[in-house]
LUMRO-997039 format. One record per residue (C-alpha): residue number from 1; x, y, z. Coordinates in steps of 0.02 Angstrom, whole numbers. Layout:
BEGIN
+-----+--------+--------+--------+
! pos !      X !      Y !      Z !
+-----+--------+--------+--------+
! NUM !      X !      Y !      Z !
...
+-----+--------+--------+--------+
This chain:
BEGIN
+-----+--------+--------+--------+
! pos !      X !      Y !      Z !
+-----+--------+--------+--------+
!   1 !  -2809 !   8676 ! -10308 !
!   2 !  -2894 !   8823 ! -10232 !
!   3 !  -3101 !   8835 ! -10194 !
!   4 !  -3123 !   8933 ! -10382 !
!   5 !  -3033 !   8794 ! -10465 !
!   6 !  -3115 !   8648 ! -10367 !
!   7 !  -3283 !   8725 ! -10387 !
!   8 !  -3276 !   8724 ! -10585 !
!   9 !  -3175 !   8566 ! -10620 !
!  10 !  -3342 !   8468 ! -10530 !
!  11 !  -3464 !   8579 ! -10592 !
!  12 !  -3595 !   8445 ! -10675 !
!  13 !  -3699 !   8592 ! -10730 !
!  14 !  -3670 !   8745 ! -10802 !
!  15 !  -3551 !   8843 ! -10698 !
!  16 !  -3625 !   9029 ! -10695 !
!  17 !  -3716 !   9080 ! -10550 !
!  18 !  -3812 !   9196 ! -10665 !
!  19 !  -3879 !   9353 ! -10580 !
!  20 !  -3962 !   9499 ! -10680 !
!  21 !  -3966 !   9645 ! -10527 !
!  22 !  -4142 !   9696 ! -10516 !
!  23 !  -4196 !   9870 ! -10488 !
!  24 !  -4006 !   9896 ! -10501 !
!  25 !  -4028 !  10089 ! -10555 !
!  26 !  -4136 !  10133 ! -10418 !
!  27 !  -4026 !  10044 ! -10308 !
!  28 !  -3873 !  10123 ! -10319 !
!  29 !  -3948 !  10295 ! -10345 !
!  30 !  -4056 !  10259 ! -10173 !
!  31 !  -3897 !  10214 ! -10084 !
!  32 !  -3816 !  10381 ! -10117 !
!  33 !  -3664 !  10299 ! -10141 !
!  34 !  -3515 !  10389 ! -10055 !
!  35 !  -3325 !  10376 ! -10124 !
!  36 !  -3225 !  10263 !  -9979 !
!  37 !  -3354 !  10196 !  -9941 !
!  38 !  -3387 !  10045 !  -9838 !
!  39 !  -3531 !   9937 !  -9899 !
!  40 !  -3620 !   9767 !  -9849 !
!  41 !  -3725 !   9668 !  -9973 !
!  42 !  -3808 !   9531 !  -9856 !
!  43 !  -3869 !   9436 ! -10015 !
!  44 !  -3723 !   9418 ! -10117 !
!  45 !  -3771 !   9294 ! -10248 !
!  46 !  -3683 !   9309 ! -10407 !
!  47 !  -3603 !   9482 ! -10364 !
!  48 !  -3718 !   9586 ! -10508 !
!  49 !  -3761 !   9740 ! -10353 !
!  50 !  -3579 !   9727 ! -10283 !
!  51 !  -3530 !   9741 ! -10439 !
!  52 !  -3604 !   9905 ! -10471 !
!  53 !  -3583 !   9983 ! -10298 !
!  54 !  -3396 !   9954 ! -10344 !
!  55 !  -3413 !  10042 ! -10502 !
!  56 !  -3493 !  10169 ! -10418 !
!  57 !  -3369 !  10268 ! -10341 !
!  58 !  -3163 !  10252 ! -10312 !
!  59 !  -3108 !  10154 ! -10179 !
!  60 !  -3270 !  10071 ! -10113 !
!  61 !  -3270 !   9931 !  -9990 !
!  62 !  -3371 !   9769 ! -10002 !
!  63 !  -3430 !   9626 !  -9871 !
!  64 !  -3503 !   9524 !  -9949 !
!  65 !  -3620 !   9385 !  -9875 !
!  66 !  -3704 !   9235 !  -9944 !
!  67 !  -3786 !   9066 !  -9872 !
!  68 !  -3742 !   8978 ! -10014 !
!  69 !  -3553 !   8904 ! -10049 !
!  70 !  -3581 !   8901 ! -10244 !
!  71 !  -3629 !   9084 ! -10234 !
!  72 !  -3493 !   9148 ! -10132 !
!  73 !  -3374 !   9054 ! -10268 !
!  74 !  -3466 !   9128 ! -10404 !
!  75 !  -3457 !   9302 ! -10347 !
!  76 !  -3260 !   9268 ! -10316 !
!  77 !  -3232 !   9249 ! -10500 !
!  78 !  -3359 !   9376 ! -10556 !
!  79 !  -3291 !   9493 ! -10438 !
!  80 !  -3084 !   9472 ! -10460 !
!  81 !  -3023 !   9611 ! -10543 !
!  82 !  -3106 !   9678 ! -10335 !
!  83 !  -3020 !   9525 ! -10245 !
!  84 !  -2911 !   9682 ! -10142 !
!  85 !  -3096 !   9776 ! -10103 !
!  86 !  -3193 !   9638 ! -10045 !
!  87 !  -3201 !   9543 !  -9897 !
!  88 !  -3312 !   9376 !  -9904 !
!  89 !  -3416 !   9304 !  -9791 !
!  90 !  -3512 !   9131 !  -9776 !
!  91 !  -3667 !   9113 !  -9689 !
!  92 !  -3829 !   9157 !  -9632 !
!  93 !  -3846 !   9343 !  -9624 !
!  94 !  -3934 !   9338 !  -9457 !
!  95 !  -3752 !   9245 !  -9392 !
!  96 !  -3641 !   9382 !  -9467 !
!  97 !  -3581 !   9500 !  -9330 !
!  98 !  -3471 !   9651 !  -9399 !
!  99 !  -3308 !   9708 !  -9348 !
! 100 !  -3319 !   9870 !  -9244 !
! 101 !  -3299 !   9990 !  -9431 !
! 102 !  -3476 !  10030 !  -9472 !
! 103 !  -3546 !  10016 !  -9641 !
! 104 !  -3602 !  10163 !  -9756 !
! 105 !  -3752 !  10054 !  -9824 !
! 106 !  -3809 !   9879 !  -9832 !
! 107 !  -3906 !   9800 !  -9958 !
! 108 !  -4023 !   9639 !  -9964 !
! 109 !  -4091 !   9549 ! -10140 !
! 110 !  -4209 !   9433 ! -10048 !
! 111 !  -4284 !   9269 ! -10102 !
! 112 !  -4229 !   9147 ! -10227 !
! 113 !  -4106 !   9163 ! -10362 !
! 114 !  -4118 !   9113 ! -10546 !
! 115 !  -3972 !   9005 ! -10501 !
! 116 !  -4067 !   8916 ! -10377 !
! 117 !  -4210 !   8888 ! -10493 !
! 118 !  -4110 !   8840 ! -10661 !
! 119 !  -4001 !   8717 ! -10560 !
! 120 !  -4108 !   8567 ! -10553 !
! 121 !  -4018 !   8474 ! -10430 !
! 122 !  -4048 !   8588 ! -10315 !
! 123 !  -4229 !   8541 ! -10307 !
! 124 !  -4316 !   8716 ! -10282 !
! 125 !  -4414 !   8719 ! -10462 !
! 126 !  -4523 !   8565 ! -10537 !
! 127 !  -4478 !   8614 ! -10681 !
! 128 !  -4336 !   8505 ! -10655 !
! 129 !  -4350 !   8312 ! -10591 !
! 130 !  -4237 !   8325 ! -10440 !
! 131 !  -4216 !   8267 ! -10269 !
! 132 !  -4309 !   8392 ! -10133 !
! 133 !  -4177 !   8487 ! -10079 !
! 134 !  -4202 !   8659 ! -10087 !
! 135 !  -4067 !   8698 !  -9943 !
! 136 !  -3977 !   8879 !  -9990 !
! 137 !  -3862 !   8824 !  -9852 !
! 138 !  -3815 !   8654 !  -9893 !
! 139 !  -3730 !   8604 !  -9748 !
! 140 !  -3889 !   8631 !  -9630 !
! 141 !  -3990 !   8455 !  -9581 !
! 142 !  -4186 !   8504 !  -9654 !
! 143 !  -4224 !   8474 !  -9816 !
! 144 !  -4391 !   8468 !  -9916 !
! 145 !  -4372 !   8301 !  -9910 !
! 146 !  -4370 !   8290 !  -9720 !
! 147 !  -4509 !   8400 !  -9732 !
! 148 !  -4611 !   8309 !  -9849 !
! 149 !  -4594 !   8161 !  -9806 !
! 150 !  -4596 !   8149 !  -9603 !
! 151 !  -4695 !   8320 !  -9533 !
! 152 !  -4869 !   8305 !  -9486 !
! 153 !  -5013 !   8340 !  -9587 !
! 154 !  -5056 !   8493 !  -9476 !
! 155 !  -4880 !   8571 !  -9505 !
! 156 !  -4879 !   8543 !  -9707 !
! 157 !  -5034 !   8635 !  -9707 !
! 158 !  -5000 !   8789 !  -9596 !
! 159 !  -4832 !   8786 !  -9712 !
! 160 !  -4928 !   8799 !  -9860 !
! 161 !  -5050 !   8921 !  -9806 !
! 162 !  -4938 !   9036 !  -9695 !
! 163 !  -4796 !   9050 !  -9842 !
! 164 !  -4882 !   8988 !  -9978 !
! 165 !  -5035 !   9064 !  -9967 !
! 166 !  -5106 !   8920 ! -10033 !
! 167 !  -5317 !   8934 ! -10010 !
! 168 !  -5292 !   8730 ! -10068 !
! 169 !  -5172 !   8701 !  -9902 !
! 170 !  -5252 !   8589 !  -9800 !
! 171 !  -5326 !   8478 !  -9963 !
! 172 !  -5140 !   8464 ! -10032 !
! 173 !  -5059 !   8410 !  -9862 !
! 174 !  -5196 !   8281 !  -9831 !
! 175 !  -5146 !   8214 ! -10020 !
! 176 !  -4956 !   8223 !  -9972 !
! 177 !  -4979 !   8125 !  -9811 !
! 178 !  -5095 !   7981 !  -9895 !
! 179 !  -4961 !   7956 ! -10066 !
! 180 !  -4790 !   8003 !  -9968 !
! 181 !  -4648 !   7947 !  -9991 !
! 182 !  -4600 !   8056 ! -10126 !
! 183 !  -4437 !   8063 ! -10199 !
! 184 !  -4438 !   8193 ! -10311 !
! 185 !  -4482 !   8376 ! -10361 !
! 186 !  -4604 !   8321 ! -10523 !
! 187 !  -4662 !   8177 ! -10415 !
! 188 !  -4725 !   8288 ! -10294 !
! 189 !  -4778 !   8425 ! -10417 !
! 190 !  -4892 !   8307 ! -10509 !
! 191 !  -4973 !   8230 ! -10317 !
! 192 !  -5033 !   8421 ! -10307 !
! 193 !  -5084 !   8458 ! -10485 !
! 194 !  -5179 !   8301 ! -10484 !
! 195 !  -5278 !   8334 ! -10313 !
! 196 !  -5350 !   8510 ! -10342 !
! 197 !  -5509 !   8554 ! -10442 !
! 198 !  -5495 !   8571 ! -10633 !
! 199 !  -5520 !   8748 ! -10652 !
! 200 !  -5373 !   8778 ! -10521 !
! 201 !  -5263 !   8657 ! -10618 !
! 202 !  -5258 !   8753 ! -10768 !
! 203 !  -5245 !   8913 ! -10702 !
! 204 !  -5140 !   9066 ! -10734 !
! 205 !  -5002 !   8971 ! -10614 !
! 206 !  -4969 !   8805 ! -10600 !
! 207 !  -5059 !   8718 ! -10455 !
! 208 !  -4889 !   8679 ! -10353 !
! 209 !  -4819 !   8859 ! -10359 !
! 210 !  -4873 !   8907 ! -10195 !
! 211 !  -4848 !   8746 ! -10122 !
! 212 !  -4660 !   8753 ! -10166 !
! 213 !  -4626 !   8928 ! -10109 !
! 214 !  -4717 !   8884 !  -9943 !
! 215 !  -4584 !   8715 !  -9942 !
! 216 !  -4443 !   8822 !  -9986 !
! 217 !  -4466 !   8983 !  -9857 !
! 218 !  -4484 !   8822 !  -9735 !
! 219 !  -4335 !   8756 !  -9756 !
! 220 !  -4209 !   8902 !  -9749 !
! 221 !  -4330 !   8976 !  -9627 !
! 222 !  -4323 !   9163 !  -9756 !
! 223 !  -4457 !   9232 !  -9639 !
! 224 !  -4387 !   9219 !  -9467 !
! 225 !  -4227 !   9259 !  -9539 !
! 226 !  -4269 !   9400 !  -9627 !
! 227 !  -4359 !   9480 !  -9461 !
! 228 !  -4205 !   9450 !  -9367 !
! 229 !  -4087 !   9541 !  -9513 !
! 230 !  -4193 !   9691 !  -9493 !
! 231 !  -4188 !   9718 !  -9312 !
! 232 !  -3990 !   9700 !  -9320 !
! 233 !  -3934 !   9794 !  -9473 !
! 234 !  -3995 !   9978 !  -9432 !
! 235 !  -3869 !   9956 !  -9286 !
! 236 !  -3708 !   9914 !  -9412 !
! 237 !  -3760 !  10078 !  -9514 !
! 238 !  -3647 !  10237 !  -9488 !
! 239 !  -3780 !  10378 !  -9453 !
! 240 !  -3835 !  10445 !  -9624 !
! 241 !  -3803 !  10279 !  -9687 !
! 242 !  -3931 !  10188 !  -9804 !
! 243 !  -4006 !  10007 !  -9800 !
! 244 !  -4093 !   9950 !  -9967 !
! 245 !  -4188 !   9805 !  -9991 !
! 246 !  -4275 !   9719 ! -10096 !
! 247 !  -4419 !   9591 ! -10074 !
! 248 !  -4504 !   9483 ! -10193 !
! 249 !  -4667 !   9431 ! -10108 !
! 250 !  -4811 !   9491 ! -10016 !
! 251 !  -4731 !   9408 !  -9836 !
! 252 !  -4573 !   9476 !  -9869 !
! 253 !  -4623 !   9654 !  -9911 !
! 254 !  -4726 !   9686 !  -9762 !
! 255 !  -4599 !   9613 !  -9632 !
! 256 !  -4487 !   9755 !  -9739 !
! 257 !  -4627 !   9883 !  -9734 !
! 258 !  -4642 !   9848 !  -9529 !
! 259 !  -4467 !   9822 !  -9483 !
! 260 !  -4415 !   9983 !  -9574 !
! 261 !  -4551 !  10093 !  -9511 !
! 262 !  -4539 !  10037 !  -9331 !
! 263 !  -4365 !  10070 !  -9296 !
! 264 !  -4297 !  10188 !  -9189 !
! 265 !  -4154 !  10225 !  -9287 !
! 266 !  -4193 !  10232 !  -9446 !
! 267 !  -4306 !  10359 !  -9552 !
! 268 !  -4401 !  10270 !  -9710 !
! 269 !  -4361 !  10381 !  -9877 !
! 270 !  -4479 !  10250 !  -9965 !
! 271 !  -4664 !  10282 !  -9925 !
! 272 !  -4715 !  10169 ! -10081 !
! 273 !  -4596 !  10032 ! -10126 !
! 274 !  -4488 !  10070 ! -10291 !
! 275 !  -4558 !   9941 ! -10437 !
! 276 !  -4473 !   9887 ! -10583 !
! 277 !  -4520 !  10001 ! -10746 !
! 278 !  -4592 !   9914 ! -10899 !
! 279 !  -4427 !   9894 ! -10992 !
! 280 !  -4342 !   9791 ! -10842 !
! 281 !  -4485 !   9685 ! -10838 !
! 282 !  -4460 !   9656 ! -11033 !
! 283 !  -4294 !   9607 ! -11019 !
! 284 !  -4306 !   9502 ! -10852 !
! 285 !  -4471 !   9435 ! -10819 !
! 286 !  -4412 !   9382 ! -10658 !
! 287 !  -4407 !   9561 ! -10589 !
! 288 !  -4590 !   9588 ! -10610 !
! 289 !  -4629 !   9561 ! -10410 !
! 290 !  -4490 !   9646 ! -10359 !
! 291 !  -4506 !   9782 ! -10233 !
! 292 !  -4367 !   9909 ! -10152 !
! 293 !  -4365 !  10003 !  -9993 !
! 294 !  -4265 !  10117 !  -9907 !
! 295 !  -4244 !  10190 !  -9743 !
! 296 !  -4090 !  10301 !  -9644 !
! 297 !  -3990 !  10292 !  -9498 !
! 298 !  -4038 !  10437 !  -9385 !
! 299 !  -3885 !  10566 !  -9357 !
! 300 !  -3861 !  10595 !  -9170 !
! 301 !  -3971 !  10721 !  -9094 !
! 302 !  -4133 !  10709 !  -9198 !
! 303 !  -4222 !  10615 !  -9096 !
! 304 !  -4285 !  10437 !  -9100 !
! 305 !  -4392 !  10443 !  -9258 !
! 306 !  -4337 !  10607 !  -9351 !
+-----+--------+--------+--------+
């Protein structure tokens, strides 16, 4: 039994790594898409932007990276009428080191994916009683749970106010710290909702958003990541080459805005992020934070910031 067939025989929940491409128009028409191309998407997922970078142009070239297992699988059998055009690749992005064939673009769909929040078990929504998980990578040692449950009361707040942006940090770790253990996702959902003022518990959000996305950047460390993807990826570009990507948070898009603007190699085409239109946002809600930007490998011989 091969990985495809093991993966969906235990499947306990729904099988399809569902991923709707965001911004998938502007994405492929920013990448300027060449025919023979050699392409890396560093976010992988379910395989919607491979997908269309494929369908692009003849004879394209995919490697294709993911942290998670279940996504690589998923993209396998979304992608196999490809299997002969795509290379995959399982891992942290910031681990991946290229052969010496430089890539025509790469591409990066930051954040977390529907999958990850519709699959309860994997403990990254409260919408779902799980266990606190929230590992993309689910062979690495820190979990939410380890988090949660052992950290000091210092370090829960500083997560929850550095990635969260939670104004509430330091009145939600003291809570955490004085009702811990927790066991589960709602458990700990309902701690928070419970411990902030009325008016903040009914409010546009509910009062453990920020808490959770703090939790979550924690644990797969997104941030530091993220900063270390961007100072290696201009150097796997061919020169000409494009790098697209696309953020879904305030923290994200201004390590994007930095990294891309203070390279030496690389010429941003994207003054202004590139926002979903009102019809995308219609059909996936989802893609309403999204932002894209772009930036170019210098050719040789224009100097160091073109």
């Amino acid at each position: 039994m091969d990985a495809i067939d093991d993966y969906l025989t235990n499947q306990k929940e729904p099988a399809a790594f569902v991923h709707i491409p965001v911004l998938a128009h502007e994405l492929i028409e920013g990448l300027a898409i060449c025919p023979g191309g050699h392409y890396l998407d560093a976010t992988v997922g379910g395989g919607g932007h491979s997908r269309l970078i494929l369908e692009a142009a003849p004879d394209i070239q995919i490697t294709a990276i993911d942290r998670d297992e279940d996504a690589i699988v998923a993209a396998k059998i979304y992608l196999a009428e490809y299997t002969s055009r795509i290379q995959f690749w399982q891992g942290n992005f910031t681990e991946y080191k290229p052969e010496k064939e430089l890539f025509d673009g790469i591409i990066a769909d930051l954040g977390v994916s529907s999958f990850h929040l519709d699959t309860g078990s994997r403990g990254f929504s409260f919408r779902h009683e799980a266990e606190l998980d929230m590992r993309m990578d689910r062979s690495q040692s820190l979990t939410a749970d380890e988090i949660i449950n052992h950290w000091e009361e210092a370090d829960l707040a500083d997560i929850f106010y550095k990635y969260g942006e939670e104004r509430l940090s330091r009145r939600i770790a003291r809570t955490i710290v004085e009702k811990r253990p927790f066991q589960t996702t709602t458990e700990l959902a309902e701690a928070i909702a419970r411990c902030v003022p009325r008016q903040y518990r009914y409010g546009r959000i509910h009062p453990a958003t920020r808490s959770f996305q703090g939790l979550r950047i924690a644990v797969n460390q997104e941030l530091t990541s993220l900063e270390t993807f961007l100072s290696l990826a201009p150097n796997w570009l061919k020169p000409g080459g494009r790098i697209g990507i696309i953020s879904f948070h305030s923290l994200e898009d201004r390590i994007v805005k930095h990294s891309l603007r203070n390279s030496e190699i690389l010429r941003v085409l994207t003054k202004k992020p590139i926002i979903p239109q009102e019809e995308e946002i219609e059909r996936n809600a989802r893609s309403r934070s999204a932002k894209l930007r772009f930036a170019e490998k210098l050719k040789k011989g224009l100097g160091t910031r073109g």
